[in-house]
N, C-alpha and C positions, 0 to 999 in steps of 0.2 A: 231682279236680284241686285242686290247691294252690292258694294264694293267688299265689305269684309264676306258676305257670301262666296262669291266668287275665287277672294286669294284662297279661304277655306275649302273649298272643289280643289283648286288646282292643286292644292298641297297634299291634299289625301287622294285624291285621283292619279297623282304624277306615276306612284310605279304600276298602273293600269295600262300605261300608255304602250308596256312592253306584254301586252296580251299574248302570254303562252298557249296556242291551239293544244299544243300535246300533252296541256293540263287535263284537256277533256277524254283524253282515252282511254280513264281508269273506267271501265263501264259501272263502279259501285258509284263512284262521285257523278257521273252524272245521271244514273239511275236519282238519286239524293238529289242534285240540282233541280231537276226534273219535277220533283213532287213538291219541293221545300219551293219553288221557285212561280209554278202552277196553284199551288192554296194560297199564296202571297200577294197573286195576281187575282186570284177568285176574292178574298179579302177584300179586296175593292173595286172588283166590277160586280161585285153582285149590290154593291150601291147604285150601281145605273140597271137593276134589274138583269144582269148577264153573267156568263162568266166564259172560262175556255175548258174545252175537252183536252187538247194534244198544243201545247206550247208554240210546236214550230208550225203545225199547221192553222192553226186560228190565227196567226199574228202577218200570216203572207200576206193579207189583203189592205194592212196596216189600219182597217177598220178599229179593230177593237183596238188596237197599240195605240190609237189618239184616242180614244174612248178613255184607256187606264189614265195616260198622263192629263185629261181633263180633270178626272178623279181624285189621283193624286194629288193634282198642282192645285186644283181650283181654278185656273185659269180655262179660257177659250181658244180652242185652236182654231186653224184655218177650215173654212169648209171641205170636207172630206168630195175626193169623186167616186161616185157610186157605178162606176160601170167596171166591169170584167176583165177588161181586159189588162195585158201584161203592164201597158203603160201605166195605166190608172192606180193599179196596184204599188207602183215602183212611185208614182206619185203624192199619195199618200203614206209610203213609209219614209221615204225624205218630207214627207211637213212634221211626222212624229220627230226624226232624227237630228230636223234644223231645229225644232221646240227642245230637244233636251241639250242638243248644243248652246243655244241661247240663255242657259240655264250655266253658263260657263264650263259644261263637262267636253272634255277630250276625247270624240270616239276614234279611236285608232283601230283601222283593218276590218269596221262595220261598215258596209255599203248597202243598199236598200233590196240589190239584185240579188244577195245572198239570202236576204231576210225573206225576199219575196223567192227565191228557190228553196226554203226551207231548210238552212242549212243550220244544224241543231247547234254544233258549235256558237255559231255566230250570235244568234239568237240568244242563248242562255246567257251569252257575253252582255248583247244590248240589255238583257234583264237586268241583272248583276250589276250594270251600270247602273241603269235609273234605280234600284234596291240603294243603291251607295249614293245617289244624291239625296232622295227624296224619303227616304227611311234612317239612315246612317249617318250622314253626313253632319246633320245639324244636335246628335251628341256629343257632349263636350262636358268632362268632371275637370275643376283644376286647370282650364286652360291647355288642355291635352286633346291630341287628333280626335276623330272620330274614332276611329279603332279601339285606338290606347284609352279614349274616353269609354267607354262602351265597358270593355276587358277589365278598367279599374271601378267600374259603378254592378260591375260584377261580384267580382273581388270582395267589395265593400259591403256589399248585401249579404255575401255569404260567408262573411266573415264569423260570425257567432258559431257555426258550426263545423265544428273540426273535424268533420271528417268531410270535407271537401274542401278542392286545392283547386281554385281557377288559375291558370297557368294560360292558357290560348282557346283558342274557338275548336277545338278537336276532339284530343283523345279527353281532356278535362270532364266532359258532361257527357261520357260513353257508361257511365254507372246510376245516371239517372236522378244524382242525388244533387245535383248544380240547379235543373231545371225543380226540382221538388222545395230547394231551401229557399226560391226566389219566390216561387208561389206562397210557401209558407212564412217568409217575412216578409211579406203585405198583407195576405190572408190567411193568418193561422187557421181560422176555423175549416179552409174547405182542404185540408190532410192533415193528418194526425202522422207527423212526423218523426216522432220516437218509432212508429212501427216498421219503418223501412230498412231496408238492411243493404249494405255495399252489393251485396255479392249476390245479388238476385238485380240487375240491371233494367229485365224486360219488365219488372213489374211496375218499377221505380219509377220507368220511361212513358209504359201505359198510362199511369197515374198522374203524372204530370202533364200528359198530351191531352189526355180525355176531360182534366177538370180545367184547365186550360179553355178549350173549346165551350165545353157549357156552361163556367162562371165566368169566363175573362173575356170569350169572345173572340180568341185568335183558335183560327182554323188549324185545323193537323195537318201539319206542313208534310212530317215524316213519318215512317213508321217505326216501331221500336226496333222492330229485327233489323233496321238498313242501318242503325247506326250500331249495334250489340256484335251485327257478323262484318261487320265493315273493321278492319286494322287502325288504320287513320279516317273517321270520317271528313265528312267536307265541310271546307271552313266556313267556304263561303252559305251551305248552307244552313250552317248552326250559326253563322252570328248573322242571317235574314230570319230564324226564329228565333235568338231572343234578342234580336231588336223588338221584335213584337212585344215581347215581355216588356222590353223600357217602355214601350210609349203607352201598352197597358197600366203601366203605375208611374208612370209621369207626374202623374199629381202627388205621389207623395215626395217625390224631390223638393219640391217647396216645403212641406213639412221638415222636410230632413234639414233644408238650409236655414229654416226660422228658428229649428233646434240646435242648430249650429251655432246661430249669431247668441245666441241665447246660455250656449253653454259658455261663449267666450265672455259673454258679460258676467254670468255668476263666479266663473273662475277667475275673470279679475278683481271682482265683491269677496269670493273666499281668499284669495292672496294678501286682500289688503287687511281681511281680518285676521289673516293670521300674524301678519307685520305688526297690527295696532296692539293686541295682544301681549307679543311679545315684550313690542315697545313698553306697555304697562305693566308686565314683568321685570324686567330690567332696572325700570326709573323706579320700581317698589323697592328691590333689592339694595340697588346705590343707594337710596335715600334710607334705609333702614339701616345700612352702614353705616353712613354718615352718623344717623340717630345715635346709634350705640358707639359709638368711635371719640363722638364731640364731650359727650363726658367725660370720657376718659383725659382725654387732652386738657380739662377743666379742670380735675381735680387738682387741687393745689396742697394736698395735707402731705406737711414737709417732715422729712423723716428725721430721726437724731443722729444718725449714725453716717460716716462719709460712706461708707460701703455700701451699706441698704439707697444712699441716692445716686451711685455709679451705676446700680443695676437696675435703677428706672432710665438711668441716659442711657445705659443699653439696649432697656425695653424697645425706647423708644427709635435710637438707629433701628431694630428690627424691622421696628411699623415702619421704617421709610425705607428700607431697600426691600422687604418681603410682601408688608401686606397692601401698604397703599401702591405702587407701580401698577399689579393688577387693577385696582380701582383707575386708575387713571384711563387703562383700557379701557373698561366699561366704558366709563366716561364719553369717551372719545368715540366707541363705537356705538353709543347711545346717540350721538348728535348725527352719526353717519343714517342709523338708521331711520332717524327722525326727517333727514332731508331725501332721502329715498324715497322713503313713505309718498311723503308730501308732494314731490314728484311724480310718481305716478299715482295717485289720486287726479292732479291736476292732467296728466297723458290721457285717462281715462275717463275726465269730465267728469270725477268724483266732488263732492265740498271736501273743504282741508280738512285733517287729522284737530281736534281736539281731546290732546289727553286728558285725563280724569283732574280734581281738583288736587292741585298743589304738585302735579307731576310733569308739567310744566316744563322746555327744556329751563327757559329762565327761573323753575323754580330750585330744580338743582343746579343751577350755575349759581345762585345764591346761596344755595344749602354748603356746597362746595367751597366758597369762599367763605364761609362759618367755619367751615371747617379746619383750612388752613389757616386763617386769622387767630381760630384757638391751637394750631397746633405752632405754630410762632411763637406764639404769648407762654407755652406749655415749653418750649426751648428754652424762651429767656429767663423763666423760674426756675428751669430745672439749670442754669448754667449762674444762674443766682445765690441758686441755693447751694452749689455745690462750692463758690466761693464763701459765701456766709458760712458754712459748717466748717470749712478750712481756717478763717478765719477763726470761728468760736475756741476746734480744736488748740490750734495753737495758743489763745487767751487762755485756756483752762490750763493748760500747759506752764505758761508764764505765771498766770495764779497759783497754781500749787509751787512752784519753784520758789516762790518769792514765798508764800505763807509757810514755806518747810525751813527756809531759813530766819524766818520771822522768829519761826515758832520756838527754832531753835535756839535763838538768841536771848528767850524770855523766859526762856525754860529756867527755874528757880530763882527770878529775878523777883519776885515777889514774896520769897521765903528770906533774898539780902535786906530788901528796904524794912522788914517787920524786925529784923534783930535787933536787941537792948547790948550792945558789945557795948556801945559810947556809954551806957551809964559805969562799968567797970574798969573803962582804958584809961589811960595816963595823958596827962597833957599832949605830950606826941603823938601817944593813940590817936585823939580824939583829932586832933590836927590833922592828922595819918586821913582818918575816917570822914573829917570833911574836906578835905581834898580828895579822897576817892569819891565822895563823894559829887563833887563837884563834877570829876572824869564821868560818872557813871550817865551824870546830867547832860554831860555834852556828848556821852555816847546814845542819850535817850534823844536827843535832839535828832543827833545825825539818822537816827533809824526813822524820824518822822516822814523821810519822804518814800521811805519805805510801805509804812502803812499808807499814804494817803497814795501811793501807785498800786496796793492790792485792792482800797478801794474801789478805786478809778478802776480797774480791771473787771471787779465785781458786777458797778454797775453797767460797762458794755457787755458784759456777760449778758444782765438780765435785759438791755435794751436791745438786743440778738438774741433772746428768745431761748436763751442753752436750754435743753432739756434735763441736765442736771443742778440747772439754778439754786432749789432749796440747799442742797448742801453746799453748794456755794453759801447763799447768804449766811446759812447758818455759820461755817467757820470764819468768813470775815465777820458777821458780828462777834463772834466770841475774840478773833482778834481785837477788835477795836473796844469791847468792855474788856478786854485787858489791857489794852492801849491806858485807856483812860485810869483803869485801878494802878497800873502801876505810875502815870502821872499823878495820883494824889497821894499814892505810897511818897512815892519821889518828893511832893512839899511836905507833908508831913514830916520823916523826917529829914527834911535840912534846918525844918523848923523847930528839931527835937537838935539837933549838930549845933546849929546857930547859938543854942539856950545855953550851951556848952562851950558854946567856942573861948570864950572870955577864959574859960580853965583850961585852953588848950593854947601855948604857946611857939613851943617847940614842933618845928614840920621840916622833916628831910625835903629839901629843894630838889634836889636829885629824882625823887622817887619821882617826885610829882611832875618835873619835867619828862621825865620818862613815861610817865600816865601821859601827860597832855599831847605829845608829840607820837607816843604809842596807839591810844585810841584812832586818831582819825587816821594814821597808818594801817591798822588793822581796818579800818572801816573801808579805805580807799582798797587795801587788798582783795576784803569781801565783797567790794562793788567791782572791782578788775576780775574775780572768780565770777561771779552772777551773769556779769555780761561776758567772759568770754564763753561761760556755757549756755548766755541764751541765746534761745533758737531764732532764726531769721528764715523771712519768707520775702523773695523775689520773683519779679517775672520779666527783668528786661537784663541785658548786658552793662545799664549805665547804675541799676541799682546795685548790681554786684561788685560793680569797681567802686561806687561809693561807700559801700562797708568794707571794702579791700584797703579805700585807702583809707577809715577812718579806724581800721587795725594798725595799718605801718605807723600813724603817727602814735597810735597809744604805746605801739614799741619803741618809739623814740622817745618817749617816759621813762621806760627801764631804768636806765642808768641814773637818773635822776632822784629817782625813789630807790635804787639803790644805794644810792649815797645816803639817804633819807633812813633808809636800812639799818645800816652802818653806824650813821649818827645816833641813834635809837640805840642799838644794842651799846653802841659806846655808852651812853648814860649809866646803862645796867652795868655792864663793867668798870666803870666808876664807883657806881655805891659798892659791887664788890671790893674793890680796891680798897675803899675807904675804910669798908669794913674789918677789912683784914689787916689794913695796916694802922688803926684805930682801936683796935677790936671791942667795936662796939658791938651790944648785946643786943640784936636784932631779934624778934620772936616772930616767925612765920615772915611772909614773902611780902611781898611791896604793897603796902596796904592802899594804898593810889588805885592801884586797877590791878586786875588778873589776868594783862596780857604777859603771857611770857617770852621770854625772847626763843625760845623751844617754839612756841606758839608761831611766832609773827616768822621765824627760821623755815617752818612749816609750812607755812601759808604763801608765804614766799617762791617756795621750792613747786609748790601746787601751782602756781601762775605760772611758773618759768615752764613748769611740764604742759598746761593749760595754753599757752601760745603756737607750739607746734600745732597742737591735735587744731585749734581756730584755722590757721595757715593752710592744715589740708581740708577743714571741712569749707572754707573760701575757694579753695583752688578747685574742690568737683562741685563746688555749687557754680564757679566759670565757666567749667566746664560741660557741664546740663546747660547752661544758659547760652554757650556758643554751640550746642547742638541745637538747642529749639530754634534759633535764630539760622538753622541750614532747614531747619523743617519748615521755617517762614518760607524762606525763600524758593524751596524748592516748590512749595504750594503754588506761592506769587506765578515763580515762572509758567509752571501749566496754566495756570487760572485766567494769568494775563495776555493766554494764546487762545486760548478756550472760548471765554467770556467775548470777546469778538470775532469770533471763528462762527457762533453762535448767531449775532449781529448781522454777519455776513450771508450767514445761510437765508436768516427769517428776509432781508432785503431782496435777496437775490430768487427766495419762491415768490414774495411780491411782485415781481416784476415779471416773472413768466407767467403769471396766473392774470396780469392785466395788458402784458405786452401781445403778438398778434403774429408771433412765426410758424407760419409752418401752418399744418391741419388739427383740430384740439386732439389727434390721435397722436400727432409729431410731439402737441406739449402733453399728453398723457404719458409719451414716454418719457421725454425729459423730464417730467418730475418723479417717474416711478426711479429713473438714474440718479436723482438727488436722493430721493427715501433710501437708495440703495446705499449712496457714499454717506449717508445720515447714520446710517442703522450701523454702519461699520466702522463709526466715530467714537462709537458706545466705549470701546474698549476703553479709550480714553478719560471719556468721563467717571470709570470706573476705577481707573488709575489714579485718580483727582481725588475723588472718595476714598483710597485707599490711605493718602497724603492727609488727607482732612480727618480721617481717623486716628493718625499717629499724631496730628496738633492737637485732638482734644484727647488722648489719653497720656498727653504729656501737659493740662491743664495749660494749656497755648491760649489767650482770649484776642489781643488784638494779634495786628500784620499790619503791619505801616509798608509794605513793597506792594500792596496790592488794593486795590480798590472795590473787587470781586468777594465775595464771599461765597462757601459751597451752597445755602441758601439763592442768592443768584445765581450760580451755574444750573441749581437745581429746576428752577423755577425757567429758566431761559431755556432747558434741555425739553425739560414738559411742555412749554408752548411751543415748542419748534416740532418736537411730534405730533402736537393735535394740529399744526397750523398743513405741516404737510398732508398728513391725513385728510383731512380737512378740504385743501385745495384738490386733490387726486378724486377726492369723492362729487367735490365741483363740477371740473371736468368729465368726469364718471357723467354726471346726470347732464350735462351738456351734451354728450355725443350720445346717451338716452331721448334726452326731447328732441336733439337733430336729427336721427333714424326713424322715431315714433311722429314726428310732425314732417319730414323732409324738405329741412330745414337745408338751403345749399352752403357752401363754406362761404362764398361770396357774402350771403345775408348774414352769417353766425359771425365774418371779420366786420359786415357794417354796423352790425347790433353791439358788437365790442368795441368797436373806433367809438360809436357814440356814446355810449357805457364808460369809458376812460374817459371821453373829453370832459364830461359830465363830474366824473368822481375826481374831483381838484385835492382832496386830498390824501387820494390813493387810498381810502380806505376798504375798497371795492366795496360800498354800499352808498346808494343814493339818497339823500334827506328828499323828506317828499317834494319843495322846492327846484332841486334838481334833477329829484325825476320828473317832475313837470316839462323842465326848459329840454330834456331828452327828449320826453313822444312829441313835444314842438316840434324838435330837429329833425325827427325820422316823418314829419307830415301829419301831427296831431294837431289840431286848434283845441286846446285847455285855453278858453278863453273866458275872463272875469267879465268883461267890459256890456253891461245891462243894454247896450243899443245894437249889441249884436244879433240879442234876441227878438228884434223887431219885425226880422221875415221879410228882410229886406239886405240886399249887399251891394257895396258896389264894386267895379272892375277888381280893385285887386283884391277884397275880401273871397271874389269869386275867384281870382285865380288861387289866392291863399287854399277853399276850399278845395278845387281839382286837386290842389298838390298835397292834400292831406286826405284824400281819396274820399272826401263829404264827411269826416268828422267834425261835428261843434261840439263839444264838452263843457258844462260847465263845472261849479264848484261839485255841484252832488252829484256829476257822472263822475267827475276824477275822484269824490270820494268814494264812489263804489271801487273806482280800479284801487285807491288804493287799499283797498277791502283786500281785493283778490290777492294782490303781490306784498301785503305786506296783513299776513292772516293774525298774528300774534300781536300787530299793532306795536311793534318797537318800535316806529318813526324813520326805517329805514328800508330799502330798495336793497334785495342782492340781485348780483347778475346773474345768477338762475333762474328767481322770482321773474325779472326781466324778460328774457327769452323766452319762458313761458307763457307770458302774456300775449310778448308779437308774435310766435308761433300760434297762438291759440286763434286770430283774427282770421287765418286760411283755415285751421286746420278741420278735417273732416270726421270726425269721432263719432260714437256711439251716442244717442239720447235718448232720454224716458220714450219720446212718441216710436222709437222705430223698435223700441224694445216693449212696448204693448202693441205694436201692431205686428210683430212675431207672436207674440203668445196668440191672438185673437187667430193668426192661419191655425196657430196648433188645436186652437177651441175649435175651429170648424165655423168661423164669424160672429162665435157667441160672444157675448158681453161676460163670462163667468170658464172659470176651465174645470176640470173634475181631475181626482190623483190619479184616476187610470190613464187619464192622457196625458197627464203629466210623465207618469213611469211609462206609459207606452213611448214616448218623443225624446225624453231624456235620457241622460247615464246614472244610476241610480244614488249618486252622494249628489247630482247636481237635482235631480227630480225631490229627494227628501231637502235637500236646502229649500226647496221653496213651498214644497207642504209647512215645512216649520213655519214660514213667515208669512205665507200669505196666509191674509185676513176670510174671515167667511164671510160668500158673496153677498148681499142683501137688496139685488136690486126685485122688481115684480118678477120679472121673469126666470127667480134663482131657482134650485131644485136643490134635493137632499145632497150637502156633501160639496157645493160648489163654491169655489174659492174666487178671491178678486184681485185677479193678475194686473188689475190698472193702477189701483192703488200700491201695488208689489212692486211697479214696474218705476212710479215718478219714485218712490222710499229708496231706490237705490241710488238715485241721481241727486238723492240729500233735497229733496221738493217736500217731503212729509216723513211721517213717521217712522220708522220699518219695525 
């Protein structure tokens, strides 16, 4: 007997050692002792041709007592003595009693004197004992006692049928149907089990003991009446017959445990197909997003109206605080579960995860950055466009203003130049008439830069795309072929005035100084009206004070032209003066020009009321301009705490995710406490967004306090979530492959110390370069150098060897590893990928060979298995998983219906097909 034999006796034998005699004086329990303990013993003496009649009396002479334990043990005892008398007797029950001592069991309060005086107690005791070594003792379910083992391989068996409840070796199997469901789940065919019934026990018990005996081969220990009239039957005798039963079906424990190993490997095959799946659910849906998303952010067909483009820049805030956020999760829990996956594939000795074409994580990291690249490009058009329409509006604005006064200016001006008055007027007339005329020329001049500024206007109209262009063009053409008609009315006649002039002598001075000094006074008036009601558009504090001050100084004008005023109307009240104290006979009004001093009084009086209303529309355009300028700053300031606050965090999970404190469970929580003060930040950056909402609805475009944009807050807040997520899920599968490989913390800080020293620029990924100069460091020879392959070394290539536990690698071994750790072929090393690797060098896992050489116990040695042995051995989703995929058998020796669990078995280890 072994060592673990041995601690295994003393531990189940120890509460033995307190043998209760006054256990035996229930006369039922040892009536039950007695028969359960004497057919247990006949079981195996009738292999040496013998057996006993009466328990205490056949065992006095210790003949047959070394007889059984031959039997039992297999071993040879001492030469028995054959003579009669008391000593002989007492002689060979101490050689049986040293043999089952020597066996490591404990006999307490058995002496040989008792055995050989027949004393029934004692004896059923000595039984009891060798029942418990050499029957009992070496069950074992789960690493549990013998007892416990026994009681739970009970349990287990008779689990499928509910109406029986193994609890203990007693009253449990006093209904007959314990001892019936064991028989019946090894050998259905020999009871028909549905016809049993609880509550008829003797039948139950009959039925079980008698097929028992003639198919199984274990003797009728008991009778049914001893255990049906018995209260509490005895324990010891019900678990000496069904140990009988275990070692009767002993042989299908190994089926049971090939179907074990078997179900554990198809459950981690369905797990992982359920992950791959979904995986390709996921990455369909994001990328069909994206699909139908990236148009939208593309179209570029720009609206006419400012309104219709405010509510595409609203569209579009929606799509970024409602619809994308969600996508970002997917995202991010798309790459969690893609590193998962791939994780255990590699725990489980699977080949990596390839997803389908183009679903790729790199093919949506790509699609992804499409997608914000267009929805970038889909801001700055839409923050373009919404200037440009601003810009147009206002030009349209200015255009009509200017061609309403244009228009108004010309209105009948082409009905003055076509009149024949000069051929009827009088010398002064006609003098009158070309001197108005002359007024009219330099009033035609002065409006020249009027037209050529509605031009100008026109054509940035059409170079900004107005959508109402055509009637633009159409009324600046029609102004400027009136432009034109009325300049050749205008030489015509001065050409028809000039032919005349020689008859025209006589010209009031007065008038005409009053025309010449009056026109460009009215003109300077109607360009002081024009500009103080045209509109202005600002966006800084320095452009508003430049139109502020280039108002104060046009009021520093005032007085000037009102002198100018003054002087002008003086003229006119001159020629009236003249007139009246002359009384010359004037006919109608100052033939010079048609400004009247009513007129220019007028116009006058408009500008003076026109300067206030400029004053206050200056003072709340200051005033919008010193509020945008608090909504800068108040931006600035969060943005400019933020924006590094951000900086701080992404440096600071850097550095716990590479640095080495604590247990990875110590840094699993310290960074679940970061995610926690992360997630709690939020409010903030929504308080940011709330700031960045009221600059762009107040048309806010730059911020000179800040360098930050909500673009980068935005962008720095999304990588800081995926980067935490990201890391936690790192972690996550590092104390996964530490638990699943037993991995110690010692190895998991030296695989990181050398992981850091390696990653020089903290990117936590190795270039294959440096992961080379790594498995050097930990004791790898990646060696290039061609004479190393000569099969030949000297001293310190071989101490180099030892210390690299006999790896040589060269380029095409380390090209396979980097096959393994780096499955997607990026060109780089994570420290997951890592870890996985050096763990995988000890670790003990499942393979193709031990999982056809389980199927092959369930065939019964065959080279092919059939579905009913399949549904017999398995659980039924795991039994049809592999009807589905195993192939049909084809070897000579196949039969109808036989499947090829070999080929089944490498298809799952990624060796062939499945």
């Amino acid at each position: 007997m072994d060592h673990y034999d041995s601690q295994q006796t003393n531990d189940y034998m120890q509460p033995e050692e307190d043998w209760d005699r006054d256990l035996l004086l229930d006369p039922a329990w040892e009536k039950q002792q007695r028969k359960t303990f004497t057919a247990w013993c006949n079981s195996h003496l009738r292999k040496a041709g013998t057996q006993i009649e009466n328990i205490e009396e056949d065992f006095r002479d210790g003949l047959k007592l070394m007889l059984l334990l031959e039997v039992i043990s297999g071993e040879r005892l001492a030469k028995p003595e054959r003579g009669k008398m008391r000593v002989h007797k007492i002689s060979n029950v101490n050689k049986a009693l040293d043999f089952i001592a020597s066996k490591g069991v404990k006999l307490v309060s058995i002496g040989a004197e008792e055995i050989v005086d027949g004393n029934v107690k004692m004896t059923l005791g000595m039984i009891w004992t060798i029942i418990l070594r050499f029957a009992i003792q070496d069950i074992s379910v789960e690493e549990t006692s013998a007892k416990e083992g026994l009681l739970l391989w009970c349990q287990r068996k008779t689990a499928p049928y509910k109406n029986v409840n193994i609890q203990n070796f007693h009253i449990s199997w006093k209904d007959g149907l314990g001892f019936c469901a064991l028989i019946h789940r090894h050998r259905p065919e020999l009871i028909d089990y549905g016809k049993l019934r609880k509550d008829d026990p003797l039948t139950n018990l009959n039925t079980a003991f008698d097929v028992a005996e003639k198919y199984l081969d274990i003797p009728k220990m008991l009778d049914a009446e001893d255990i049906v009239g018995t209260a509490r039957p005895d324990e010891k005798a019900i678990m000496t017959y069904v140990s009988s039963f275990y070692h009767a079906f002993s042989g299908a424990q190994k089926a049971e445990t090939a179907a074990n190993r078997i179900c554990k490997v198809l459950a981690v095959n369905q797990e992982n197909e359920q992950l791959m799946e979904d995986y390709e659910k996921l990455a369909s849906d994001l990328l069909e997003w994206i699909r139908r998303t990236i148009p939208w952010l593309e179209n570029r067909a720009p609206e006419n109206t400012m309104h219709a483009m405010q509510q595409k820049l609203e569209d579009f805030r929606d799509y970024r605080r409602l619809h994308k956020p969600p996508k970002v999760q997917e995202k991010c829990q798309l790459e969690i579960n893609f590193n998962t996956l791939q994780t255990k594939l590699r725990l489980s000795n699977r080949p990596a995860f390839m997803p389908s074409e183009g679903r790729m994580v790199s093919d949506i990291n790509n699609a992804w950055g499409c997608l914000e690249q267009a929805e970038k490009g889909y801001e700055e058009w839409l923050l373009n466009e919404i200037r440009r329409l601003e810009r147009l509006d206002h030009l349209a604005e200015k255009f009509r203003q200017k061609a309403s006064i244009h228009e108004a200016w010309t209105d009948g001006k082409e009905a003055m130049l076509r009149q024949k008055d000069y051929e009827t007027a009088t010398l002064s007339e006609i003098k009158a008439l070309l001197k108005k005329h002359e007024a009219f020329e330099s009033d035609l001049a002065a409006h020249q830069d009027r037209v050529e500024q509605i031009a100008a206007i026109a054509q940035e109209l059409n170079e900004l795309d107005y959508y109402d262009s055509p009637s633009v063009n159409a009324r600046c053409q029609k102004i400027c072929d009136q432009w034109d008609n009325l300049g050749a009315l205008t030489q015509k006649r001065r050409e028809a005035l000039e032919r005349t002039e020689k008859l025209l002598e006589t010209i009031d001075q007065l008038y005409l100084e009053y025309a010449k000094r009056a026109a460009p006074f009215n003109n300077w008036m109607e360009g002081a009206m024009e500009d103080l009601q045209d509109t202005f558009i600002v966006h800084t504090i320095e452009e508003i004070q430049g139109l502020t001050t280039a108002h104060e100084q046009f009021k520093a004008t005032l007085p000037d032209a009102d002198k100018e005023r003054l002087a002008i109307l003086g003229i006119h009240n001159e020629v009236s003066k003249i007139v009246q104290t002359y009384h010359v006979n004037m006919a109608g009004t100052n033939p010079y020009t048609t400004i009247t001093p009513q007129e220019i009084n007028g116009k006058w009086d408009h500008v003076r009321q026109l300067v206030p209303r400029r004053d206050q529309a200056l003072t709340e355009e200051h005033a919008r301009q010193q509020h945008n300028e608090r909504l800068r700053k108040q931006f600035a300031a969060q943005a400019n705490v933020i924006g590094p606050w951000i900086q701080t965090k992404m440096e600071e999970i850097g550095r716990i995710s590479i640095e080495m404190h604590g247990t990875l469970e110590d840094q699993l929580s310290h960074l679940r406490q970061y995610e926690k003060s992360i997630v709690n930040y939020k409010p903030k950056i929504d308080q940011l967004e709330g700031d960045h909402q009221l600059i762009q609805e107040a048309l806010i475009f730059d911020n000179k306090h800040t360098n930050y944009t909500m673009e980068h807050i935005r962008v720095g807040w999304e990588q800081l979530l995926t980067t935490i997520a990201r890391t936690i899920n790192e972690v996550e599968n590092q104390i996964l492959t530490r638990d699943a490989k037993g991995i110690s913390q010692e190895q998991m800080n030296e695989f990181r110390a050398s992981f850091n020293h390696f990653d020089r620029d903290h990117s936590g990924t190795l270039g294959p370069e440096e992961f080379k100069a790594c498995l050097i460091s930990l004791g790898y020879d990646i060696g290039n150098d061609p004479q190393k392959k000569t099969g030949m070394m000297d001293t310190d290539d071989f101490r180099a060897c030892l210390i690299s536990m006999g790896y040589n690698m060269g380029e095409a071994e380390f090209a396979r590893i980097m096959s393994i750790v780096d499955p997607n072929r990026l060109g780089v090393v994570t420290f997951q990928a890592f870890i996985d690797f050096m763990s995988r060098e000890t670790a003990d896992t499942d393979t193709a060979d031990q999982v056809m050489a389980s199927f092959k116990i369930l065939a019964g040695d065959k080279n092919y298995i059939t579905v009913d042995e399949l549904r017999r051995e398995l659980p039924p989703d795991q039994a049809e998983y592999c009807i589905a995929r195993m192939a049909p058998y084809s070897g000579p020796d196949s039969v109808p219906g036989a499947l090829d669990y070999m080929s089944f078995s490498t298809a799952l280890y990624g060796e062939s097909d499945l």
